[in-house]
C-alpha positions in Angstrom: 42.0 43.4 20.6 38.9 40.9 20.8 39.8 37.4 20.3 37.3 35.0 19.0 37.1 31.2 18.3 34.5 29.8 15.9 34.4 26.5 14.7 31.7 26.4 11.7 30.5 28.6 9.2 27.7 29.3 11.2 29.2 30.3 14.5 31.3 32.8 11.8 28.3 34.5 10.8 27.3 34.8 14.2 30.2 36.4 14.8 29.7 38.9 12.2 26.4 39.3 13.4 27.4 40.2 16.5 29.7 42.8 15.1 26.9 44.4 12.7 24.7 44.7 15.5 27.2 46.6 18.3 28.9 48.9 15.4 27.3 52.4 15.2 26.3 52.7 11.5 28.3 54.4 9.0 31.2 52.3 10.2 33.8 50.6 8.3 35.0 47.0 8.6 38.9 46.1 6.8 38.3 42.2 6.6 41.5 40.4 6.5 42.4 36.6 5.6 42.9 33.6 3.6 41.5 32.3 0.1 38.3 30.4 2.4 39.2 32.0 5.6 35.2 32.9 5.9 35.1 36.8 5.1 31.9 36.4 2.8 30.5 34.1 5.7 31.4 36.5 8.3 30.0 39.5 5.9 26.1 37.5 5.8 25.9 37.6 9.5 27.2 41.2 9.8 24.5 42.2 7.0 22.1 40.7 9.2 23.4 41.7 12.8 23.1 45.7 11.1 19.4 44.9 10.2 19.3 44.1 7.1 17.8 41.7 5.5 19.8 40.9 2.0 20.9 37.2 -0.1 24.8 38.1 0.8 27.2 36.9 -1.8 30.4 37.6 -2.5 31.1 40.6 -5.1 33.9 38.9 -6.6 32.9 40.0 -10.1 30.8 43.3 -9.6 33.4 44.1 -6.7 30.6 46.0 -4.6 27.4 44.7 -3.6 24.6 47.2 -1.8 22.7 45.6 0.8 19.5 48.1 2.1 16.8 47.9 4.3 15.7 49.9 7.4 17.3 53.2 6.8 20.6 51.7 6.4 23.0 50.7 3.6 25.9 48.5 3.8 28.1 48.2 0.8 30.2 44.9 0.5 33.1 45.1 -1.5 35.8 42.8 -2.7 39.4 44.2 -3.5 40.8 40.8 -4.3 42.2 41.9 -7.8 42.8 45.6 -6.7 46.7 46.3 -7.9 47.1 50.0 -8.2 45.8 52.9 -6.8 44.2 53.7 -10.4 41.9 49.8 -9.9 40.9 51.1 -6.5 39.9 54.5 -8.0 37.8 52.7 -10.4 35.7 50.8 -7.7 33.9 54.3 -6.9 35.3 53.5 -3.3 36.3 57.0 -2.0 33.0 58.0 -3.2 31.6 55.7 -0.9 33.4 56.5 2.1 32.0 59.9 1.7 28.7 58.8 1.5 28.7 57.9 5.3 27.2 54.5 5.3 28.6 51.3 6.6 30.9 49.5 4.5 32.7 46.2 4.5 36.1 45.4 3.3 37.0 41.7 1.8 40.8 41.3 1.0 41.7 44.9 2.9 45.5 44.2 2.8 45.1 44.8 -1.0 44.5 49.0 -0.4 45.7 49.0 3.8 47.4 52.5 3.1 43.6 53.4 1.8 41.5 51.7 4.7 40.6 54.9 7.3 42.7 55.3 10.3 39.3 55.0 12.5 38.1 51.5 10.4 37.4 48.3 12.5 40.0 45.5 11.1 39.2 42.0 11.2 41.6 39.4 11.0 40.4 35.7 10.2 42.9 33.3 10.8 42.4 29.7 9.4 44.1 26.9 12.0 44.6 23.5 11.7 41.3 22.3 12.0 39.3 22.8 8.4 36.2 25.0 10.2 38.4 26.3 13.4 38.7 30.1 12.8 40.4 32.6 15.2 38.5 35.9 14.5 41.0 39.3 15.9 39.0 42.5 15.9 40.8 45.4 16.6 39.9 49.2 16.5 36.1 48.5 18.7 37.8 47.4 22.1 35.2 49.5 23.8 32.5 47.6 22.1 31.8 44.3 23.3 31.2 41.7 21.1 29.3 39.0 22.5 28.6 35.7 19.9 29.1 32.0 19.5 
């Protein structure tokens, strides 16, 4: 597992940046944390680190956003009010793990038993400090991940 500290929103994205950039594409990422924890933050720098250049938001409402550009797609999706396994059917999501591009999980311990055994998990873990975050990666530890 890959421990990191970050300390702003910023250094979060870079993070995530760092992460989109050493992940072969057609990955997937299980984000994991807190109401706030930073997993839409962390989601605008990976966008960016896969070489994308995309207005990252969270998809909340539309529960997945596509973000293309340079032969690559990443799909960002939010399973925040995912209860059943008939909600995550809905989302189109095993359709999209099919499809072989990178996607991005917020809220992943809503559908773990769904998330792919091979899937990068990210754990953001809100301390005491309002912008300290502790960032565990798991799943890449023969990737190094060098940010912040």
């Amino acid at each position: 597992m890959t421990r990191i500290e970050t300390f702003s929103d910023k250094q979060t994205e870079k993070a995530g940046e760092a992460l989109g950039a050493a992940l072969p594409y057609g990955s997937v990422v299980a984000l994991f944390g807190d109401l706030g924890a930073g997993k839409t933050a962390f989601t605008r720098g990976f966008v960016r680190g896969a070489g994308i250049e995309s207005f990252v938001s969270s998809p909340t409402f539309a529960l997945v956003n596509e973000y293309s550009g340079g032969g690559k797609t990443v799909y960002h999706f939010d399973m925040y009010r995912i209860t059943s396994p008939d909600d995550l059917y809905s989302t189109g999501y095993f359709d999209y793990l099919d499809e072989g591009a990178t996607l991005i999980i917020e809220w992943s311990e809503n559908i773990v038993d769904d998330l792919p055994e091979d899937c990068i998990k990210v754990n953001i873990i809100k301390s005491g400090d309002e912008n300290h975050r502790i960032l565990e990666i798991s799943g890449c530890e023969e990737i190094e991940i060098a940010c912040c």
